[in-house]
Backbone as CSV, one residue per row, in Angstrom:
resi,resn,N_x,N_y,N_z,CA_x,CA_y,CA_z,C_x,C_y,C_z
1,UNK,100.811,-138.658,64.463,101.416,-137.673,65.353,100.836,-136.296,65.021
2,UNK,100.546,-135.812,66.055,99.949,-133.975,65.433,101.167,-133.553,64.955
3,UNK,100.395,-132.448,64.307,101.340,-131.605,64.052,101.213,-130.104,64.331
4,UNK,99.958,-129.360,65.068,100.085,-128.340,65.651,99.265,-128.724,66.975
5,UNK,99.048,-127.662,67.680,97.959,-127.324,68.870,96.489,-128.104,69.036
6,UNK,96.245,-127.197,67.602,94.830,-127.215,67.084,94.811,-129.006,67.025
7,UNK,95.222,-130.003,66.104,95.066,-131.023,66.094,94.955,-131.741,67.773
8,UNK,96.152,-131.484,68.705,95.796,-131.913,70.107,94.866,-131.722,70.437
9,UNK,94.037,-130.767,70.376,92.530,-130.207,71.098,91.283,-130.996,70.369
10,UNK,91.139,-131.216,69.112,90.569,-132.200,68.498,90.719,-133.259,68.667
11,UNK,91.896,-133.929,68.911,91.830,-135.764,69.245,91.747,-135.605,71.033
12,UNK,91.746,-134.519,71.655,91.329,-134.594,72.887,89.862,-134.787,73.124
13,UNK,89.012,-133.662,72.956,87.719,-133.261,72.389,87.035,-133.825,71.975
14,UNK,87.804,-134.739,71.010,87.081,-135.598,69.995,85.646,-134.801,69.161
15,UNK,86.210,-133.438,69.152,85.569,-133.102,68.217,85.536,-133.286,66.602
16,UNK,84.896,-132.471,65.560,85.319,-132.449,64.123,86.230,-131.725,63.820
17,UNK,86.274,-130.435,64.476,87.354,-129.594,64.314,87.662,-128.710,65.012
18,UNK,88.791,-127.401,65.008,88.732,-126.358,66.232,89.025,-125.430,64.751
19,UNK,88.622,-124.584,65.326,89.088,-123.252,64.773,89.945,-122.503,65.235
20,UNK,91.335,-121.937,64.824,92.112,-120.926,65.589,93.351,-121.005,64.976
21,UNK,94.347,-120.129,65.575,95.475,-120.067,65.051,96.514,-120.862,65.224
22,UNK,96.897,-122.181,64.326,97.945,-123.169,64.607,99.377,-123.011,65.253
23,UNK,99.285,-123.919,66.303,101.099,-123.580,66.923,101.899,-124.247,66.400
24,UNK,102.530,-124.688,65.547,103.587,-125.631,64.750,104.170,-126.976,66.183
25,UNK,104.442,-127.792,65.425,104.394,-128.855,66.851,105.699,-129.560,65.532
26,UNK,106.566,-130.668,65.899,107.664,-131.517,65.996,108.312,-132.289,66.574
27,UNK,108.262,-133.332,66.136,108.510,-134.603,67.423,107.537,-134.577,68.611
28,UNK,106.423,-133.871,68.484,105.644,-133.737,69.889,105.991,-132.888,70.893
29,UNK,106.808,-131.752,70.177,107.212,-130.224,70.944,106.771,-129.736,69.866
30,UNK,106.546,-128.014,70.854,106.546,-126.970,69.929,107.551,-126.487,69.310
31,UNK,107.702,-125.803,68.299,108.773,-125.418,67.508,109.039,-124.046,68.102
32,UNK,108.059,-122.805,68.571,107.833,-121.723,68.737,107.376,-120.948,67.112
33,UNK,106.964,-121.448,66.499,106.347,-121.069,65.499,104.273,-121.518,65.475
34,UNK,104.183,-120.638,64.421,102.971,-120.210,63.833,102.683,-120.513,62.619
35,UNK,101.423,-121.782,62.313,101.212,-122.067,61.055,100.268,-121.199,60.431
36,UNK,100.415,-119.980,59.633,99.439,-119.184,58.843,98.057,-119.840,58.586
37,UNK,97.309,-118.819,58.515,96.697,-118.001,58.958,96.472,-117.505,60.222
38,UNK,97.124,-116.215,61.130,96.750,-116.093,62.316,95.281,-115.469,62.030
39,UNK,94.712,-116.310,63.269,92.934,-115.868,62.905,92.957,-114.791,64.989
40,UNK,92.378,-114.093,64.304,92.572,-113.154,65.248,91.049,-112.246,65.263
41,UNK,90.424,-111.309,66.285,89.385,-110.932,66.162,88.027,-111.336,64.784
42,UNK,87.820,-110.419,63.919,86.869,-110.671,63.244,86.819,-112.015,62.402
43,UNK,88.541,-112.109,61.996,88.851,-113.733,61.414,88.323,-114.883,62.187
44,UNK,87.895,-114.701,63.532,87.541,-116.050,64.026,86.168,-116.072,63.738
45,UNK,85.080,-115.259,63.284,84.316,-115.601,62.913,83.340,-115.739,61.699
46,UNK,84.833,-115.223,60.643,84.600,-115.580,59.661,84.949,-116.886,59.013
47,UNK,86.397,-117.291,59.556,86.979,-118.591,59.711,85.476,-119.855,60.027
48,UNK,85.042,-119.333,61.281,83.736,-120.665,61.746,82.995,-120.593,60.776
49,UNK,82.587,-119.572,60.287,81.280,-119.717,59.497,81.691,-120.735,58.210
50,UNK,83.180,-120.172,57.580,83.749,-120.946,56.538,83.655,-122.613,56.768
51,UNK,84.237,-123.164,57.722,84.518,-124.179,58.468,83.091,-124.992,58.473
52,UNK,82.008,-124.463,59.156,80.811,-124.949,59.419,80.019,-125.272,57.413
53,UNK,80.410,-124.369,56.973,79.643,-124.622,55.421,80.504,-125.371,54.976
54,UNK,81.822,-125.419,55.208,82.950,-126.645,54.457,82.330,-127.927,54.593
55,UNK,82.139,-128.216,55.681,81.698,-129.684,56.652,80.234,-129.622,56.497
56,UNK,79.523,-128.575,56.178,78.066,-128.758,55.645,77.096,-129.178,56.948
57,UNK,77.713,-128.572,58.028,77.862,-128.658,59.276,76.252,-128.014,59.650
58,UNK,75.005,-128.602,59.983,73.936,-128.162,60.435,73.963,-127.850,62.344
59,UNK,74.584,-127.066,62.178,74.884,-126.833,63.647,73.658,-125.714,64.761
60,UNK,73.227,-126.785,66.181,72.513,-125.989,66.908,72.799,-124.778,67.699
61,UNK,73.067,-123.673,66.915,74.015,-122.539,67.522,73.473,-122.270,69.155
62,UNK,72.221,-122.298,69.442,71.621,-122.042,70.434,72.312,-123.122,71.734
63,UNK,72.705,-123.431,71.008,73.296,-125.326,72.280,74.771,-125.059,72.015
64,UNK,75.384,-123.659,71.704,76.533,-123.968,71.167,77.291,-122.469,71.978
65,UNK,79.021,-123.087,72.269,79.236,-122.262,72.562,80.751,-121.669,72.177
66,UNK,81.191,-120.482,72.644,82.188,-119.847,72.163,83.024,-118.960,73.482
67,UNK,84.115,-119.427,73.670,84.994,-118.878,74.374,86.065,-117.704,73.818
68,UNK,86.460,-116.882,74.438,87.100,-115.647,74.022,87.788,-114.649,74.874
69,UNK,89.109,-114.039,74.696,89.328,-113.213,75.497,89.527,-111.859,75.545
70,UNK,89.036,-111.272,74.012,88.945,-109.530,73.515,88.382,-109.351,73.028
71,UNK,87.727,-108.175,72.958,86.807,-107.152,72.886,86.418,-107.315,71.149
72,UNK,88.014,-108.044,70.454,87.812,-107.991,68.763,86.900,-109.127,68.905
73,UNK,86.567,-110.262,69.785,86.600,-111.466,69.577,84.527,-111.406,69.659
74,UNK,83.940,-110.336,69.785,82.499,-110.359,70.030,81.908,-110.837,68.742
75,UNK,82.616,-111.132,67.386,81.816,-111.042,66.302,81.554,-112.867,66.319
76,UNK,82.645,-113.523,67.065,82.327,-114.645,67.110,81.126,-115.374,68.336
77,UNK,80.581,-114.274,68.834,79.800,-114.240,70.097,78.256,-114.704,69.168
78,UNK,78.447,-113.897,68.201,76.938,-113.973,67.368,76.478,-115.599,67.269
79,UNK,77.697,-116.183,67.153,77.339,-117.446,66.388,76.764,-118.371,67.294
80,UNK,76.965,-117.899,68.521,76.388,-118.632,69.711,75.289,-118.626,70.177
81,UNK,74.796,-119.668,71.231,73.578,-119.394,72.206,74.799,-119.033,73.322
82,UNK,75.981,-119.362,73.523,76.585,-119.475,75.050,77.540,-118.580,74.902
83,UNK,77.838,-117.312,74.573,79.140,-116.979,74.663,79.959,-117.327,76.131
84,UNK,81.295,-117.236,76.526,81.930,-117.522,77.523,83.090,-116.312,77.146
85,UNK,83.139,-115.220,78.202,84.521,-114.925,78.005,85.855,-115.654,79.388
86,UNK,86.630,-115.968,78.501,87.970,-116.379,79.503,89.028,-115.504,79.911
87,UNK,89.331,-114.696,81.191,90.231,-113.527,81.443,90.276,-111.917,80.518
88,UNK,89.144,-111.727,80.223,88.733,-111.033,79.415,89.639,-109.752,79.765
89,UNK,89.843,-108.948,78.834,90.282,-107.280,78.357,88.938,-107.138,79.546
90,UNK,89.528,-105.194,79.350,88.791,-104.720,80.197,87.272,-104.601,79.521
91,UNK,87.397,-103.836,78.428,86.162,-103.627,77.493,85.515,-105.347,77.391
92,UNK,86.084,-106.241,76.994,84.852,-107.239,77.118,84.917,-107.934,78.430
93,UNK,84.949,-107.657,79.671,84.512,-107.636,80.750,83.301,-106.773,80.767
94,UNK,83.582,-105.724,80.809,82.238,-104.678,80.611,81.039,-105.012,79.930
95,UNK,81.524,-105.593,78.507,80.302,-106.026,77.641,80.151,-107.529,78.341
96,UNK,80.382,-108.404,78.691,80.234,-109.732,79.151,79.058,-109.429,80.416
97,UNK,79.327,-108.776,81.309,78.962,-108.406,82.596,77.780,-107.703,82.153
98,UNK,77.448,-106.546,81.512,76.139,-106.114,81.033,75.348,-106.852,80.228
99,UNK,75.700,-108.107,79.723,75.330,-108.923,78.887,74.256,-110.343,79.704
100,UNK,75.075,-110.456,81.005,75.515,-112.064,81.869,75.742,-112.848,81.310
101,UNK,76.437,-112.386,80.509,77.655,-113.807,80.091,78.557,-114.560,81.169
102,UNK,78.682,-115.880,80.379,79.803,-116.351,81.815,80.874,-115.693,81.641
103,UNK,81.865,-115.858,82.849,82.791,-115.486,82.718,83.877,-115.939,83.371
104,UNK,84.635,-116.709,82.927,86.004,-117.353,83.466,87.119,-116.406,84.273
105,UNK,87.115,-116.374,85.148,88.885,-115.923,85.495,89.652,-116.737,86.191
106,UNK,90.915,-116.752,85.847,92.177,-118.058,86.387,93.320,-117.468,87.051
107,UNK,93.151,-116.008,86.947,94.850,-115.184,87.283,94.445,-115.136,88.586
């Protein structure tokens, strides 16, 4: 049974792992809690880099991509060939758009 967010998105994915800030999960609901560490702007891309050398992870950054929705969130842009922003702040709209980055909007 998961036990946060992050685990659902991985056995969805079927990836190795996600990076981000855990939502606490119970019985297969959320609790409305937060499992520490909130990874937030520069933490998300210090978090990947950690993550990727944990797992010893030879990863094709150029084939690789990264979704985001603030302006803190550009440091995790580096690690990519694809950045993607999703409903972006105003400022990384601006930088996305001078960039041609993709860009998601859903609202």
């Amino acid at each position: 049974m998961p036990t946060s967010s992050l685990d659902l998105l991985k056995a969805h994915y079927k990836v190795d792992g996600i990076v981000g800030t855990k939502l606490e999960m119970a019985d297969g609901h959320y609790t409305g809690c937060i499992i520490p560490p909130v990874i937030t702007g520069r933490d998300k891309d210090i978090y990947s880099r950690d993550f990727f050398s944990s797992k010893k992870m030879d990863i094709d950054r150029e084939a690789s991509y990264a979704y985001a929705d603030s302006i803190t969130d550009t440091g995790l842009f580096g690690l990519v060939g694809h950045p993607v922003v999703v409903n972006p702040d105003e400022k990384l709209l601006e930088l996305a758009t001078s960039k041609n980055w993709d860009i998601i909007l859903s609202r």
